[in-house]
C-alpha positions in Angstrom: 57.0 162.5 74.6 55.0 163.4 71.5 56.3 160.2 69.8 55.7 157.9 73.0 51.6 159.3 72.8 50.2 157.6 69.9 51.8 154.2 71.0 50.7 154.7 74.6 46.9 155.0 73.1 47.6 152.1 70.5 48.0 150.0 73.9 45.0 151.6 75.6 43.3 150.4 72.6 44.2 146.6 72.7 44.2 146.4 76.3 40.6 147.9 75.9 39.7 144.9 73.6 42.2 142.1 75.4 39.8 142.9 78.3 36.4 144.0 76.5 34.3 142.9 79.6 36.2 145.4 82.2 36.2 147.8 80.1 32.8 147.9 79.6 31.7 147.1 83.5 34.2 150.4 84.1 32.3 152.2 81.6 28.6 151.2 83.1 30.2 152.3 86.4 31.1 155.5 85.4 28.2 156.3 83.1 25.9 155.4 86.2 28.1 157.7 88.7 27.4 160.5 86.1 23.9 160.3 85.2 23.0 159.4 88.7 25.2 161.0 90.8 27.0 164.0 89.3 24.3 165.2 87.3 21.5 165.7 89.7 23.6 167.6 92.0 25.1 169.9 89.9 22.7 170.8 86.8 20.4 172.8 88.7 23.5 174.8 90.9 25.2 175.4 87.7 22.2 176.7 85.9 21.1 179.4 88.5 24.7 180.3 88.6 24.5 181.3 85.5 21.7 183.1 85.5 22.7 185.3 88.2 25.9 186.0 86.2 23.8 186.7 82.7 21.0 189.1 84.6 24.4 191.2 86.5 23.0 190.3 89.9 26.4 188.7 91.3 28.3 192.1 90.8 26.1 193.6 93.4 27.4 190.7 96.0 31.3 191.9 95.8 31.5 194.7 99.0 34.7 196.7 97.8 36.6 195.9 101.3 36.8 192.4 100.3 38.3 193.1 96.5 40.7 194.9 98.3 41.5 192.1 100.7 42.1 189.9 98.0 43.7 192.7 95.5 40.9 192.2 92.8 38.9 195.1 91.2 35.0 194.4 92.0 33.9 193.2 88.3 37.1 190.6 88.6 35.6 189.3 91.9 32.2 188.8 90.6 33.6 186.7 87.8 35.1 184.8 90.7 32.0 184.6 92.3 30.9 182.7 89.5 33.8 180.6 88.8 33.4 179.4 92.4 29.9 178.2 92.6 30.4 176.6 88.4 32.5 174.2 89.8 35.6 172.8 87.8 36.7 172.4 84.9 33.9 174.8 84.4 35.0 177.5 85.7 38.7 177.5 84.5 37.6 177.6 81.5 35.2 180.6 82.3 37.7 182.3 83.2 40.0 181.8 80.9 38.1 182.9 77.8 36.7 185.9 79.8 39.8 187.2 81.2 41.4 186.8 77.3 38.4 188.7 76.0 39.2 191.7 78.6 42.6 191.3 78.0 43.8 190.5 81.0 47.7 190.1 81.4 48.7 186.4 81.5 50.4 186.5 84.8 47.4 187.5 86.1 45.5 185.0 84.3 47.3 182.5 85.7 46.8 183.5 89.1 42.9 183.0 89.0 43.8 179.6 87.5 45.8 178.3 89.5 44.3 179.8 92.5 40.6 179.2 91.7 39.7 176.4 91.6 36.8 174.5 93.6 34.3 171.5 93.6 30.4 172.0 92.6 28.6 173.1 95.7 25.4 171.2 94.5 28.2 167.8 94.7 29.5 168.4 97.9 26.6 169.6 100.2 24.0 167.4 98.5 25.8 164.2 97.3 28.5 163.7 100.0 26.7 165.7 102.9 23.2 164.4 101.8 23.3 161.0 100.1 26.5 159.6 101.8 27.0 161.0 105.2 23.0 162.1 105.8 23.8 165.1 106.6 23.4 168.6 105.3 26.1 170.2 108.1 28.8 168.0 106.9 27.8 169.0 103.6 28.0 172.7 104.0 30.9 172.5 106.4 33.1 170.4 103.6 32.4 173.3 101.5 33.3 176.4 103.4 36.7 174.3 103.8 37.2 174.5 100.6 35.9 177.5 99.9 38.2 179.2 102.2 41.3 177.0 101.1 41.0 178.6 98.2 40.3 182.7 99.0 43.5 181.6 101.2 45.4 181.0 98.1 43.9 183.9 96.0 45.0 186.1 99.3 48.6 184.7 99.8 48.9 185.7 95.8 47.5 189.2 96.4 51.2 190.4 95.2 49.9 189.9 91.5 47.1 192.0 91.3 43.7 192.1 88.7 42.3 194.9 88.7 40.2 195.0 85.4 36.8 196.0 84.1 34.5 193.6 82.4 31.7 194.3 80.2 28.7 193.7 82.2 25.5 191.8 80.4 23.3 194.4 79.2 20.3 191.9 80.4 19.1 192.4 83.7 15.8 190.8 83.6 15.4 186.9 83.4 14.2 185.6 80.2 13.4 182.7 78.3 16.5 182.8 76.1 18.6 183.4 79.4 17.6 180.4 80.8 17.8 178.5 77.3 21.7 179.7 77.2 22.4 178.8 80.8 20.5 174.9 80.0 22.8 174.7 77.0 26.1 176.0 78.4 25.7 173.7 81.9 24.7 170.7 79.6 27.5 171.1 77.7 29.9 171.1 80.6 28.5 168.4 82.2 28.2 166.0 79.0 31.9 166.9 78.6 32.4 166.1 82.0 30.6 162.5 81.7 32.8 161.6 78.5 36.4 162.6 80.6 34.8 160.3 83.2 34.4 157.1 81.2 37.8 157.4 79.3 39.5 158.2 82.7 38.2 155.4 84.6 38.0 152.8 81.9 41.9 153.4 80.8 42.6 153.6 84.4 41.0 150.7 85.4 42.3 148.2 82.6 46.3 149.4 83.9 45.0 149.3 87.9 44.6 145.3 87.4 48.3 144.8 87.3 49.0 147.0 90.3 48.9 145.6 93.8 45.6 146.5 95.8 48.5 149.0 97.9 49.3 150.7 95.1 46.1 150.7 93.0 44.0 152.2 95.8 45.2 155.2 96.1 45.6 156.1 92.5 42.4 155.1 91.9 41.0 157.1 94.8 43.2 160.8 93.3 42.7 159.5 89.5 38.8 161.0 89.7 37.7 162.8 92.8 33.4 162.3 92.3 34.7 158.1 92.3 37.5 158.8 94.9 34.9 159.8 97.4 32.9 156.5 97.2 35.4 154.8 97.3 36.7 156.5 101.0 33.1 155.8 102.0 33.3 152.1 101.5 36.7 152.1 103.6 36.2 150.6 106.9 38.0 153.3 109.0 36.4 156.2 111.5 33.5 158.3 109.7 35.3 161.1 111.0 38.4 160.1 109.2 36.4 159.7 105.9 35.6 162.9 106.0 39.1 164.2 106.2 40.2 162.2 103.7 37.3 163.7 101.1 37.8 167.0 102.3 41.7 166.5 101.1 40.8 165.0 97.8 38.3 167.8 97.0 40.5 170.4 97.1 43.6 168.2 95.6 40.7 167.9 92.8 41.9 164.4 91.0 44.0 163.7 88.3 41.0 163.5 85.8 39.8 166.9 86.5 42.9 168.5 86.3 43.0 167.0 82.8 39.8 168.8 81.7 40.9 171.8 83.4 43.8 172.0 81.0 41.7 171.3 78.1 39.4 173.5 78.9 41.9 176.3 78.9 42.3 178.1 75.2 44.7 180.8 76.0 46.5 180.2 78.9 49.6 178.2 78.9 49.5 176.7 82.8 52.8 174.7 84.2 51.0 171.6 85.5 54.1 171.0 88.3 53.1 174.6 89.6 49.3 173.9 89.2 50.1 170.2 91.1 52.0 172.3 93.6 49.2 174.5 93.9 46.8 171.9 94.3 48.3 169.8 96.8 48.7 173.1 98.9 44.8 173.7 98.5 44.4 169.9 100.1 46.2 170.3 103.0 44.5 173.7 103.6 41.2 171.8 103.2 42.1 169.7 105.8 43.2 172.4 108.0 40.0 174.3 107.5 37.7 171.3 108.0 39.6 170.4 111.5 38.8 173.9 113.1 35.4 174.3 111.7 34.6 170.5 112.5 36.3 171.5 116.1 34.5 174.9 116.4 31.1 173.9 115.2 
């Protein structure tokens, strides 16, 4: 495999010249989904988040009832706390350099990593519940499906527990240079996130021409999940029907994102079949979840 890499990007790199003008209309697309899509709806989230990690105020939102329930100590489940709302590949790879710092075991590493892992609220309640669908409810209720997809995968796990301390922030007041970390640490994240965007969906793009529209759909609907849900919003089917579909694909995640999530992790060596496995599960509970809230609500 290591051998078949370099010749597989030598041909990324002709086709990418053999066909200059889609690469570069691929590109524009997904610079312009970034800049005017992803980043509007996330920067702010993911730099209050932040805050409220760095000033110690999400440690006093983890009741010890609910560490129990889930078989996490209460410092663990405030770093989850965070993790959630960061979004990925942000917050896999927040936890993996925290969890190696506290010296975590890795088999309990792996299960907040395999576990963990949800959209940016900020993208889902405001983007797809706002902008596409005109509605906050839909938003919110896209969310909670995958919020509670997930806590039902960190509870069916609850056989491997974490119970660990972390080091708390000694900084409980907000200050300038609190808020000039969280700026540079979400802008980081989300310029890396822009630049896995454009290579994904230009590379993919240039191999999708050759692929019947049957077959090239869907892949290019689970290749990135931000693109994949514009493009089930332009399919003519029931609104209703839409939603399902996106509420599969944001907890399935997308190809592209799992690829940052893995290069986002430093110390932990994941199996991608088990994380794939993982992931697929997560989609079909966030289609489960959305059904009964949609039904219930």
């Amino acid at each position: 495999m290591r051998k078949i890499i370099p010749y597989g990007l030598f041909l990324c790199f002709l086709l990418s010249l053999a066909f200059g003008s889609l690469t570069y209309a691929s590109t524009k697309e997904a610079l312009t989904l970034w800049f005017e899509k992803l980043v509007p709806s996330m920067f702010v989230t993911m730099v209050l988040i932040r805050l409220l990690y760095k000033t110690n105020l999400l440690y006093a939102f983890t009741p010890k009832w609910l560490c129990k329930c889930f078989g996490v100590s209460k410092d663990v489940f405030a770093f989850l706390i965070c993790s959630i709302f960061l979004g990925f590949p942000a917050s896999s790879g927040f936890l993996d350099e925290q969890c190696y710092v506290c010296h975590i075991e890795e088999s309990q590493r792996k299960r907040l990593l395999y576990t963990c892992c949800f959209p940016t609220i900020g993208f889902v309640v405001l983007t797809i519940g706002e902008v596409l669908f005109h509605s906050l409810k839909i938003g919110f209720l896209l969310y909670a499906a995958q919020l509670l997809s997930g806590l039902t995968l960190l509870f069916i796990t609850r056989s491997t527990p974490v119970y660990a301390t972390f080091p708390h922030p000694n900084k409980t007041q907000l200050s300038f240079s609190l808020l000039s970390d969280a700026i540079k640490e979400s802008g980081i994240t989300l310029f890396m996130i822009g630049g896995y965007l454009m290579v994904f969906m230009s590379i993919s793009t240039l191999f999708f021409q050759f692929l019947p529209e049957a077959v090239s759909l869907p892949l290019q609907i689970i290749q990135e999940f931000s693109s994949g849900v514009y493009i089930i919003s332009n399919l003519s089917c029931h609104t209703f029907l839409k939603q399902c579909f996106i509420s599969m694909l944001l907890g399935f995640g997308g190809l592209c994102v799992h690829m940052q999530i893995f290069s986002f992790l430093n110390y932990t060596h994941l199996s991608y079949p088990r994380f794939l496995c993982f992931r697929i599960l997560q989609a079909l509970f966030s289609l489960l979840f959305f059904l009964i809230l949609s039904f219930a609500l």
